[in-house]
ROVEXFI-722650 format. One record per atom (N, C-alpha, C): residue in one letter; z, y, x. Coordinates in nm, 2 decimals, m for minus. Last residue first. Layout:
[node "a", [Z, Y, X]]
...
This chain:
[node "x", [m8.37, 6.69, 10.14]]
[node "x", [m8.23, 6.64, 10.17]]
[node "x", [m8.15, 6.74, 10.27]]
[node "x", [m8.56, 6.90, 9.85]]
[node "x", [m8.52, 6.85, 9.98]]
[node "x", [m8.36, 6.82, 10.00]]
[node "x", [m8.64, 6.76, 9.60]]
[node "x", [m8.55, 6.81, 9.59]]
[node "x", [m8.52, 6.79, 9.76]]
[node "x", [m8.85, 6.62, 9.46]]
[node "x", [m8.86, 6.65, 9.57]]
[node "x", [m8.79, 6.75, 9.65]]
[node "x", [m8.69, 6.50, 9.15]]
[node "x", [m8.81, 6.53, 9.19]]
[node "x", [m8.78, 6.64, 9.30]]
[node "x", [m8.48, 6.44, 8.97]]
[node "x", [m8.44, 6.45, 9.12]]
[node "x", [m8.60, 6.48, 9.21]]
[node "x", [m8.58, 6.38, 8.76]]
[node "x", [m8.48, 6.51, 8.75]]
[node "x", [m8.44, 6.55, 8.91]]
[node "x", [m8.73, 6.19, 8.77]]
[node "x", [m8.59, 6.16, 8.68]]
[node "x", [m8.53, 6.25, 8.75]]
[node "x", [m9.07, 6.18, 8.59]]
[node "x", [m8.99, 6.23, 8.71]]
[node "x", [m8.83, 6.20, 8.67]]
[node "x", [m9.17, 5.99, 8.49]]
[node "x", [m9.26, 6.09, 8.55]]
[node "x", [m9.19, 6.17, 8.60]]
[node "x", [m9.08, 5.65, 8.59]]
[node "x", [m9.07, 5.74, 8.52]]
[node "x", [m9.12, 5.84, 8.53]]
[node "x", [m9.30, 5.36, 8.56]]
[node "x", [m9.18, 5.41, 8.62]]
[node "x", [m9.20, 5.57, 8.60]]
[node "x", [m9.70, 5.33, 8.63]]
[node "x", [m9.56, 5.28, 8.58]]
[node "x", [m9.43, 5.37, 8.64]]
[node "x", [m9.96, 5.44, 8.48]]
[node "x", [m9.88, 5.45, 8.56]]
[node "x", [m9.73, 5.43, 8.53]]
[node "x", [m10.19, 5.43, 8.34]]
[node "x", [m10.21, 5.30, 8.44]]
[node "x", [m10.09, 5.37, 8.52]]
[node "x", [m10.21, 5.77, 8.30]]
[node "x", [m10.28, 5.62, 8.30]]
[node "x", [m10.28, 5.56, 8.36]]
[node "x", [m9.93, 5.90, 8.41]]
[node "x", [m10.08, 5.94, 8.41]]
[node "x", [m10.11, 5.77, 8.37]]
[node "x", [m9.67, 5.95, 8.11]]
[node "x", [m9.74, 5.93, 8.20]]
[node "x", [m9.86, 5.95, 8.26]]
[node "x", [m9.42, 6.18, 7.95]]
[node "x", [m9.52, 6.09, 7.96]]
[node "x", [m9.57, 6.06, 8.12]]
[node "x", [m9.32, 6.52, 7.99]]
[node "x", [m9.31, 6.37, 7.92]]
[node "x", [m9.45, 6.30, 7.97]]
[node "x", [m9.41, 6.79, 8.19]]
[node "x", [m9.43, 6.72, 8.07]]
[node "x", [m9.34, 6.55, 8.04]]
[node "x", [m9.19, 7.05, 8.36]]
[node "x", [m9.24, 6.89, 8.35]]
[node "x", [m9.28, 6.87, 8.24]]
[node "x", [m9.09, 7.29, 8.37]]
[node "x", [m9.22, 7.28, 8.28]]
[node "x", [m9.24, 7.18, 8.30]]
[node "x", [m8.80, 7.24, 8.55]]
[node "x", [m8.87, 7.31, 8.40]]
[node "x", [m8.92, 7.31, 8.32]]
[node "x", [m8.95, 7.09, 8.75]]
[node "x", [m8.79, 7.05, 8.71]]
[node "x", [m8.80, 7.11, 8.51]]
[node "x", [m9.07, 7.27, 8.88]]
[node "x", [m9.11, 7.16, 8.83]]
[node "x", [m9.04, 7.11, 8.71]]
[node "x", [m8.87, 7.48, 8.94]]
[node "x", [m8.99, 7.51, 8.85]]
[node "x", [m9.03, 7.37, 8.79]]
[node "x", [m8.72, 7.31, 9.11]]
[node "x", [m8.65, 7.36, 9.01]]
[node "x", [m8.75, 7.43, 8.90]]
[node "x", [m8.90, 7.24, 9.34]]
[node "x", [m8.92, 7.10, 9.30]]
[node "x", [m8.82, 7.19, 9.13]]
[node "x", [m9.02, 7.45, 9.39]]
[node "x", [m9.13, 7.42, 9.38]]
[node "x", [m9.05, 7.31, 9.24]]
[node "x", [m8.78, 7.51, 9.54]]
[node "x", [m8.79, 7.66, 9.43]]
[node "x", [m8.92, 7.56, 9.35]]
[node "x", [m8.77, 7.35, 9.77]]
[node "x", [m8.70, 7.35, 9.69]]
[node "x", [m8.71, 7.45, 9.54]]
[node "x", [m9.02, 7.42, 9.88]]
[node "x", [m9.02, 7.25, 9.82]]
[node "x", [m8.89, 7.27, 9.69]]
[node "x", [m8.93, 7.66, 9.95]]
[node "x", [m9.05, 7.67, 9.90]]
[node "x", [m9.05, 7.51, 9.85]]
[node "x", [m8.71, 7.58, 10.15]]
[node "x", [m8.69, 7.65, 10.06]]
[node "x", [m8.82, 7.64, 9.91]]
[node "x", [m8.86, 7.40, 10.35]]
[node "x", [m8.77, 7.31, 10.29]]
[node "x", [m8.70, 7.42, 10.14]]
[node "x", [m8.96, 7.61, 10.46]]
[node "x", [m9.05, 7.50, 10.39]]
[node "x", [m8.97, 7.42, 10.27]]
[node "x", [m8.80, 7.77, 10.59]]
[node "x", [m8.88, 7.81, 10.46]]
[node "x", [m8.95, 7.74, 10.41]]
[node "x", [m8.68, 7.55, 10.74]]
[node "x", [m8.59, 7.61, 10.63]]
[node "x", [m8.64, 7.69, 10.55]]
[node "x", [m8.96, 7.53, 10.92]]
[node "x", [m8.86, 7.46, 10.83]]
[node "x", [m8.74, 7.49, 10.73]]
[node "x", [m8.91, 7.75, 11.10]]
[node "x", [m8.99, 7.76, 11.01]]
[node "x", [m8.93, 7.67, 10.91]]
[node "x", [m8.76, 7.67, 11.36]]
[node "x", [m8.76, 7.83, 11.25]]
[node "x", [m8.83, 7.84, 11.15]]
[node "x", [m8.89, 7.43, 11.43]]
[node "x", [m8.74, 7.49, 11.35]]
[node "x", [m8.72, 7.58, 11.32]]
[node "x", [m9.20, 7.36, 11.25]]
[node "x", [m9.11, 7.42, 11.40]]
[node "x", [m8.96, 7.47, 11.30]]
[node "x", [m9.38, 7.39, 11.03]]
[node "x", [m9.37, 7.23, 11.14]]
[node "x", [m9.24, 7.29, 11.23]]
[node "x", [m9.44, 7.61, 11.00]]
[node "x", [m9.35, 7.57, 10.91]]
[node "x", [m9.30, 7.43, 10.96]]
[node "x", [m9.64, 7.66, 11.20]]
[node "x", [m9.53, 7.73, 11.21]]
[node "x", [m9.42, 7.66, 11.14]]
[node "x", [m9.84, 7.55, 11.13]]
[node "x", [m9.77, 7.45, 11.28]]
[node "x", [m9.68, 7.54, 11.22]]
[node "x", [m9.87, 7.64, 10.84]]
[node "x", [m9.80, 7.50, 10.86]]
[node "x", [m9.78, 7.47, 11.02]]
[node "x", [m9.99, 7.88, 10.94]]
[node "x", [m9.85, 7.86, 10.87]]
[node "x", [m9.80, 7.74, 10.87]]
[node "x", [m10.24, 7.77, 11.07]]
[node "x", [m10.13, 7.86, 11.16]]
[node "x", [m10.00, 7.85, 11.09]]
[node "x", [m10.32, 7.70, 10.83]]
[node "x", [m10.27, 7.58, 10.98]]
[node "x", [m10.25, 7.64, 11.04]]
[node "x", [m10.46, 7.82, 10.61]]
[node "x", [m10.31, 7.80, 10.60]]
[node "x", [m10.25, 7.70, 10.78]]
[node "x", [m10.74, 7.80, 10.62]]
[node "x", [m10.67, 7.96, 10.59]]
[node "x", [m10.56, 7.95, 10.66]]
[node "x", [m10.79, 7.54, 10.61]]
[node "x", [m10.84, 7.63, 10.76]]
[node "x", [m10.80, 7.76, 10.74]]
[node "x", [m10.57, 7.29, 10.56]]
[node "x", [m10.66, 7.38, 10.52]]
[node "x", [m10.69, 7.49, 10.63]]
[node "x", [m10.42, 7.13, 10.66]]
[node "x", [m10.51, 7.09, 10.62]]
[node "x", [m10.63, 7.18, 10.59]]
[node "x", [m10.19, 7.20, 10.67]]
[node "x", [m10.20, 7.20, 10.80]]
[node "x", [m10.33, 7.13, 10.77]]
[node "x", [m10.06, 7.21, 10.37]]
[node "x", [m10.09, 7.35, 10.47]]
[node "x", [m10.18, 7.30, 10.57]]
[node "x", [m10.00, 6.90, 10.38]]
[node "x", [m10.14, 6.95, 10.32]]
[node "x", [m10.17, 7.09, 10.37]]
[node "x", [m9.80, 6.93, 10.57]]
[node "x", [m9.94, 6.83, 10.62]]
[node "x", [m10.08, 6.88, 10.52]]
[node "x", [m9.64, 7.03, 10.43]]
[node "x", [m9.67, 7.12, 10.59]]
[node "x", [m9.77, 7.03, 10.58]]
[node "x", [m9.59, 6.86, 10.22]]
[node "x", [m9.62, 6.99, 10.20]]
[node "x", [m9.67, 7.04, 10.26]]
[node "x", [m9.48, 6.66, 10.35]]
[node "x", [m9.62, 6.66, 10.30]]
[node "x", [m9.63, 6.78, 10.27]]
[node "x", [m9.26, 6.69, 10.43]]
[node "x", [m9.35, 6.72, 10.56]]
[node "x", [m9.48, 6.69, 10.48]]
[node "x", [m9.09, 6.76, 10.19]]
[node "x", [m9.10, 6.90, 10.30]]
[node "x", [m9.22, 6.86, 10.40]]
[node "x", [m9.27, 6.49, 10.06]]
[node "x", [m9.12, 6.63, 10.07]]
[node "x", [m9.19, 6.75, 10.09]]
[node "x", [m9.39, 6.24, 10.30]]
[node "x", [m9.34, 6.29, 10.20]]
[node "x", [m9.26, 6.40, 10.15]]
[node "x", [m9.65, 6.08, 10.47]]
[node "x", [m9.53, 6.19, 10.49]]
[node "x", [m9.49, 6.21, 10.34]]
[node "x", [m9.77, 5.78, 10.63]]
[node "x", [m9.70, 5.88, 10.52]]
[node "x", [m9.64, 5.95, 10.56]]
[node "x", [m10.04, 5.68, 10.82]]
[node "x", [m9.94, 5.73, 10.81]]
[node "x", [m9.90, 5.81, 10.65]]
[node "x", [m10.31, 5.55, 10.81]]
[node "x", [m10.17, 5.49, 10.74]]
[node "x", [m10.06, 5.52, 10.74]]
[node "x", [m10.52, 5.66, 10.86]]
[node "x", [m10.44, 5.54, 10.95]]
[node "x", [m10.29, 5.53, 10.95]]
[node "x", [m10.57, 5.85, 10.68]]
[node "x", [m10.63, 5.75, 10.69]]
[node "x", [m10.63, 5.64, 10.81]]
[node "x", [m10.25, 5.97, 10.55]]
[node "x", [m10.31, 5.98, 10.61]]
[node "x", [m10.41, 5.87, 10.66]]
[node "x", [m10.11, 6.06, 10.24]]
[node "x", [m10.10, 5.97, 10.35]]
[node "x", [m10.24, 5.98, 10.39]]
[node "x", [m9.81, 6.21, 10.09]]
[node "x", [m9.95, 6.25, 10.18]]
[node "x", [m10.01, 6.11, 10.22]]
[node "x", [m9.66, 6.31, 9.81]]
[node "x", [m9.69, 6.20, 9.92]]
[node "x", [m9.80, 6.25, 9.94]]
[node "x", [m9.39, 6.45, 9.65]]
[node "x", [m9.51, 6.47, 9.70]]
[node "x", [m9.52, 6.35, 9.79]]
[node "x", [m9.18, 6.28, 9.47]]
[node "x", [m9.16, 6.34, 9.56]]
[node "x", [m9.32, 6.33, 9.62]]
[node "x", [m9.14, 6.10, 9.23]]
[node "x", [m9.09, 6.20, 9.20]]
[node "x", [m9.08, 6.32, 9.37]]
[node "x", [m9.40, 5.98, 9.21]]
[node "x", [m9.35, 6.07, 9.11]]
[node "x", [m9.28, 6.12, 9.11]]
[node "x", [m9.34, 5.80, 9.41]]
[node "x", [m9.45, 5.88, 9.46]]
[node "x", [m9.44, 6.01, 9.34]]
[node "x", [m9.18, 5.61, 9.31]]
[node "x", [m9.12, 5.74, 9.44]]
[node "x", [m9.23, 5.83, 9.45]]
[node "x", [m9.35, 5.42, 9.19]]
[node "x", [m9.21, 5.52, 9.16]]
[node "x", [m9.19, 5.61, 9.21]]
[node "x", [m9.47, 5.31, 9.47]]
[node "x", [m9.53, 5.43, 9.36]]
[node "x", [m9.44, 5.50, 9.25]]
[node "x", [m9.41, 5.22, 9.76]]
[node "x", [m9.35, 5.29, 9.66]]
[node "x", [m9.39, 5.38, 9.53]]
[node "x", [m9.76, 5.10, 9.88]]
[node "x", [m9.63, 5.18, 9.86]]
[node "x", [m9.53, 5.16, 9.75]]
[node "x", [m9.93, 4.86, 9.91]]
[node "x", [m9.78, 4.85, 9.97]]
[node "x", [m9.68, 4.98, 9.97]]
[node "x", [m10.15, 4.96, 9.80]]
[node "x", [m10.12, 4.84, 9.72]]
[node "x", [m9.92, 4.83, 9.78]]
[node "x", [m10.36, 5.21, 9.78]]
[node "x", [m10.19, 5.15, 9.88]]
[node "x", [m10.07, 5.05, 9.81]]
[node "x", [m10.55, 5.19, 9.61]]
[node "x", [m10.58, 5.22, 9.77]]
[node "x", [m10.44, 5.17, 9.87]]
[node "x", [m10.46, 5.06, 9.37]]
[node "x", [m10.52, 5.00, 9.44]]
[node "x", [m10.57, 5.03, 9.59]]
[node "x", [m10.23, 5.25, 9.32]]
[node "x", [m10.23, 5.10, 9.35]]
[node "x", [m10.29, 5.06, 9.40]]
[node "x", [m10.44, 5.46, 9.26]]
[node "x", [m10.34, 5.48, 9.37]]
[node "x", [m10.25, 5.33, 9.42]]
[node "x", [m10.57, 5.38, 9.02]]
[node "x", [m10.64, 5.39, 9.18]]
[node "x", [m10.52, 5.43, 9.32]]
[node "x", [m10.40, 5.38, 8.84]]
[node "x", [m10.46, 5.25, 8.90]]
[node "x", [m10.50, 5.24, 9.00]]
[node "x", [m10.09, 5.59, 8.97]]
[node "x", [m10.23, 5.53, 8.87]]
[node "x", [m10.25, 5.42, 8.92]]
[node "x", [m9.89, 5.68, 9.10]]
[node "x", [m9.87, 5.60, 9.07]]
[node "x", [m9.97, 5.51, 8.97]]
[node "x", [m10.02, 6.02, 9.09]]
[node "x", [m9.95, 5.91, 9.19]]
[node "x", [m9.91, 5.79, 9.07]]
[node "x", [m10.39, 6.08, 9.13]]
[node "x", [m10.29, 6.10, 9.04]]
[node "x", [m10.20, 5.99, 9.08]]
[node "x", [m10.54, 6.21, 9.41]]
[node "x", [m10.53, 6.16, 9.33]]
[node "x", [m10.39, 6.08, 9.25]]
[node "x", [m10.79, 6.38, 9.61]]
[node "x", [m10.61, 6.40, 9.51]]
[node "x", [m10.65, 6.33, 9.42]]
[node "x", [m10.82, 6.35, 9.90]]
[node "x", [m10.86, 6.29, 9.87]]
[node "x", [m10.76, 6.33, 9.74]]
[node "x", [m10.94, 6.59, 10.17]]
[node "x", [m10.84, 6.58, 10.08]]
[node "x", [m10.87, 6.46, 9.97]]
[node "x", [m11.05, 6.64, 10.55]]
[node "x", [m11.08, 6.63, 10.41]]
[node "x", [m10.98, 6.54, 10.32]]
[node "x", [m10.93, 6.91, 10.68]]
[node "x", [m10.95, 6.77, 10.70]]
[node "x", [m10.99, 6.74, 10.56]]
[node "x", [m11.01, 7.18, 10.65]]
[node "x", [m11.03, 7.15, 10.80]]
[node "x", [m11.00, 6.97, 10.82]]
[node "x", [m11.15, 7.30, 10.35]]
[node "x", [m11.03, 7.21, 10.41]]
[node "x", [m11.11, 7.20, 10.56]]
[node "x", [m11.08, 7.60, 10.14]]
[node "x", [m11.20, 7.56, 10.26]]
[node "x", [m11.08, 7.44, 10.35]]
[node "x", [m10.99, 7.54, 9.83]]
[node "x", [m10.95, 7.61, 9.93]]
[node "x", [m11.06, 7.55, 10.05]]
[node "x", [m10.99, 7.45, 9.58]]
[node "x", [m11.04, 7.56, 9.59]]
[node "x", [m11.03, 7.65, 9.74]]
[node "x", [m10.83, 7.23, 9.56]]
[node "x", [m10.98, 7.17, 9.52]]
[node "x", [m11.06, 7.34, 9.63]]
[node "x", [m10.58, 7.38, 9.57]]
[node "x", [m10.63, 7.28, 9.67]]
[node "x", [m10.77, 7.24, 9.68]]
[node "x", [m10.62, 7.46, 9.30]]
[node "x", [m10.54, 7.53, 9.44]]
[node "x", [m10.63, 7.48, 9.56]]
[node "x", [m10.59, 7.17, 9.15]]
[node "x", [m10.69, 7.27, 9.16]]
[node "x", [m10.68, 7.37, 9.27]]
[node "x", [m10.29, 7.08, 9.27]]
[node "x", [m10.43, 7.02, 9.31]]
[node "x", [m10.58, 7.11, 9.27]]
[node "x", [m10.16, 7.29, 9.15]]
[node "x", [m10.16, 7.29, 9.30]]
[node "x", [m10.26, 7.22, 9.32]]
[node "x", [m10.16, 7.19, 8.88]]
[node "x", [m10.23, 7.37, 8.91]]
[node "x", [m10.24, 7.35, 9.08]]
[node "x", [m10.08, 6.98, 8.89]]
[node "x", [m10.21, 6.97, 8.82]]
[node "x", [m10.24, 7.09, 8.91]]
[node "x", [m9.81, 7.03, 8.97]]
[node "x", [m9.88, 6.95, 9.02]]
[node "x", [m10.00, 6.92, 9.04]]
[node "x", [m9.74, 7.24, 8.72]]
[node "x", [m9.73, 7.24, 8.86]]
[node "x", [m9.77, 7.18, 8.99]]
[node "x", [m9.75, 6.97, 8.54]]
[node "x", [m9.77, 7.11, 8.53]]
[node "x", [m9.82, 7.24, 8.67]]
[node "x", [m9.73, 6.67, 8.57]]
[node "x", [m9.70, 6.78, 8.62]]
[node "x", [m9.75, 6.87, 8.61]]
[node "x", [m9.84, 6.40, 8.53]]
[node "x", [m9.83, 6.47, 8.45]]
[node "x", [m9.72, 6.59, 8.45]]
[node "x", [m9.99, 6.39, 8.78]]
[node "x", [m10.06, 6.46, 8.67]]
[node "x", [m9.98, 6.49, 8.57]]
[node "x", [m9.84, 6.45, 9.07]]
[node "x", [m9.82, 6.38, 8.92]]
[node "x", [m9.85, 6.46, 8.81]]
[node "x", [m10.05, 6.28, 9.34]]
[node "x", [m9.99, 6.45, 9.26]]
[node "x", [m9.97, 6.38, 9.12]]
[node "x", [m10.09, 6.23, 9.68]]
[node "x", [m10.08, 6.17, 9.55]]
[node "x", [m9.98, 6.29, 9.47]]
[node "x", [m10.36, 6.29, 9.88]]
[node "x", [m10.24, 6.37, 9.86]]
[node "x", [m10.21, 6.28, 9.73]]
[node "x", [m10.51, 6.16, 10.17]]
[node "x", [m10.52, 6.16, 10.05]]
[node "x", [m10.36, 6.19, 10.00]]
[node "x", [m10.70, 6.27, 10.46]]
[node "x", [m10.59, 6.27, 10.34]]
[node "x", [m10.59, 6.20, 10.24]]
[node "x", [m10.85, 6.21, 10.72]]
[node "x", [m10.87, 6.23, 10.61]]
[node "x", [m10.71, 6.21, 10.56]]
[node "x", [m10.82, 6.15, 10.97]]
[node "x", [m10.95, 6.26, 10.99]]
[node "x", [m10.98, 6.26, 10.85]]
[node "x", [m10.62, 6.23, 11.26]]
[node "x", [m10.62, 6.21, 11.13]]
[node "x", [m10.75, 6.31, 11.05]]
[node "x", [m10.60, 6.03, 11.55]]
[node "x", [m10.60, 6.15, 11.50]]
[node "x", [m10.61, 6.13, 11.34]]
[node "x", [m10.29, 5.81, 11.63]]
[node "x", [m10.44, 5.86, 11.61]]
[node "x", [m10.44, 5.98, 11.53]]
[node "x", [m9.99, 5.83, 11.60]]
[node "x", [m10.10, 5.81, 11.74]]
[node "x", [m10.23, 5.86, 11.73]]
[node "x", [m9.83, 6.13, 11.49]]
[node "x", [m9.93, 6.03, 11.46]]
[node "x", [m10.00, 6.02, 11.60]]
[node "x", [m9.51, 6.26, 11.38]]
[node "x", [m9.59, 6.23, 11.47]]
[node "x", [m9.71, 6.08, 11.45]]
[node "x", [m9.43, 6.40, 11.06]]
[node "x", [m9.47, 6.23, 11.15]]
[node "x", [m9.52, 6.28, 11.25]]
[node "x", [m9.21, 6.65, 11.09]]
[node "x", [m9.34, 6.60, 11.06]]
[node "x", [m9.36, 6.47, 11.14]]
């Protein structure tokens, strides 16, 4: 997980709408009590251009992104733990899944997440979104 100088006092998670599994996680999310506040919005759109005009938005389709409101990214396996470590049910599981005994169930759970995905992916794009909706290698931990 990034280590961050400053504290982090907001999220924004980028999720590929046109993901089946992506869609259902961000409702998931809508429905959960947050300890930081979540900003979800569809990766590679117009508005995701326009808030991080300097990311990789290709890449943002095919591997979760977090970024945090002093500009830290995480992606994979550490956005996954960053959105856990967001919510006030789940932040005992995410420091956990932050630590080396934990991480191999994180990195398992990205992995089972990114072969479902893999599955039920739709075709197409979210509006205003360029480059592919996933090319099969979607968040496939390293």
């Amino acid at each position: 997980m990034t280590t961050a100088a400053a504290p982090v006092r907001r999220l924004t998670v980028l999720y590929d709408a046109g993901c089946p599994l992506c869609v259902h996680i961000r409702h998931w999310l809508l429905g959960q009590r947050w300890l930081v506040p979540l900003a979800l919005v569809p990766a590679a759109s117009w508005e995701a251009n326009r808030r991080f005009p300097r990311l990789d938005h290709a890449s943002t389709l095919r591997e979760i992104t977090v970024i945090g409101d002093s500009g830290q990214v995480w992606t994979g396996t550490d956005a996954f733990i960053v959105c856990l470590w967001a919510l006030a049910e789940h932040r005992p599981k995410a420091n956990w899944l932050a630590t080396p005994a934990g991480r191999p169930f994180a990195r398992a759970a990205m992995h089972t997440a990114s072969a479902w995905r893999e599955a039920v992916r739709t075709e197409g794009h979210p509006e205003g979104a360029e480059g592919p909706a996933c090319d099969d290698q979607c968040a496939v931990p390293r």
